[in-house]
C-alpha positions in Angstrom: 87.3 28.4 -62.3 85.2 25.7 -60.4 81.4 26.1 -60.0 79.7 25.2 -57.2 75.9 24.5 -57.6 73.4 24.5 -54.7 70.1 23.9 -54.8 67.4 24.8 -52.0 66.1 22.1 -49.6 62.7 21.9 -48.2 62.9 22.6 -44.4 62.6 19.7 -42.6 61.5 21.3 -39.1 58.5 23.5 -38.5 58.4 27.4 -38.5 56.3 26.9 -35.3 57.5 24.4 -32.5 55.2 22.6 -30.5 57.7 19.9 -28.9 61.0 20.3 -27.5 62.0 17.9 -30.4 61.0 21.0 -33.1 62.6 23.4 -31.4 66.0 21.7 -30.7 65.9 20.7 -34.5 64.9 24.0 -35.9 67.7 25.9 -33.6 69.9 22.7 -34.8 69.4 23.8 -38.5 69.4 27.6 -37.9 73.1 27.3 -36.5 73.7 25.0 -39.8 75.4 22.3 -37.1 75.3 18.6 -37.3 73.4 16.2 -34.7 77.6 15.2 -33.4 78.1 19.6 -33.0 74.7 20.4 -31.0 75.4 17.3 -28.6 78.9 18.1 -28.4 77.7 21.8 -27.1 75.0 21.0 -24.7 77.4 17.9 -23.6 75.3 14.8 -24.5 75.7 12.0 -26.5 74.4 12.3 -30.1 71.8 9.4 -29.5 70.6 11.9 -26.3 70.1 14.6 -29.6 68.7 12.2 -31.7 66.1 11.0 -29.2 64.7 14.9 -28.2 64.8 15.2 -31.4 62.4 12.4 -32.6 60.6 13.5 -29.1 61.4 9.6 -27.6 62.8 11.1 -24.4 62.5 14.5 -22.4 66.0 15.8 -21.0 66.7 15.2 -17.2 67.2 18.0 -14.8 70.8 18.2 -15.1 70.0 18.4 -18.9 68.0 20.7 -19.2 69.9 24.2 -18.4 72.5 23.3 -21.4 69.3 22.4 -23.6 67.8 26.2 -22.1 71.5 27.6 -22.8 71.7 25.7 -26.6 68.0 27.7 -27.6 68.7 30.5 -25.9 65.7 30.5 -24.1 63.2 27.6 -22.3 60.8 25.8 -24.4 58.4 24.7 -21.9 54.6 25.7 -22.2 53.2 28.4 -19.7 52.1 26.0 -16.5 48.5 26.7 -15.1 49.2 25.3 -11.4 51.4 25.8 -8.7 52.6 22.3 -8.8 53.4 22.2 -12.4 55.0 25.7 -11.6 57.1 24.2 -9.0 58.1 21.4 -11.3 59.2 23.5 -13.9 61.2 25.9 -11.6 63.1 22.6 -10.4 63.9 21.6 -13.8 65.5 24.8 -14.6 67.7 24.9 -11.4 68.8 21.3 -12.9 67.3 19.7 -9.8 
């Protein structure tokens, strides 16, 4: 009978996100799916998941509600003014 043998790997994301870029990758590793899968779900390229990832680039509007979709809820801090507020609302109507 073959043996398989695992051994346990240090997380590489953290238990507490700060960034977009730690929460895409811990929801990344939580499903157990390659960079190729999560783009190939939110519809992006795999540089575009590589990128949030590494926190290089922010998603565009029309990225964003797949992104929101993907984590299964938004990732974007609590906005103090009304123009932040605005902005953010915009973003998750994907204008």
């Amino acid at each position: 009978m073959p043996v398989t043998l695992r051994s346990l790997q240090a997380k590489d994301y953290a238990d507490d996100p700060q960034s977009l870029g730690e929460h895409l990758k811990r929801r990344r590793r939580e499903l157990r799916l390659l960079q190729r899968e999560a783009a190939e779900r939110m519809g992006v390229s795999v540089e575009t998941v590589i990128n949030w990832e590494k926190d290089r680039t922010k998603p565009v509007a029309s990225q964003f509600r797949p992104l929101v979709d993907f984590l299964g809820y938004d990732p974007s801090p609590a906005t103090a003014t009304l123009a932040d507020r605005v902005q953010a609302k915009r973003q998750q109507l994907g204008e």
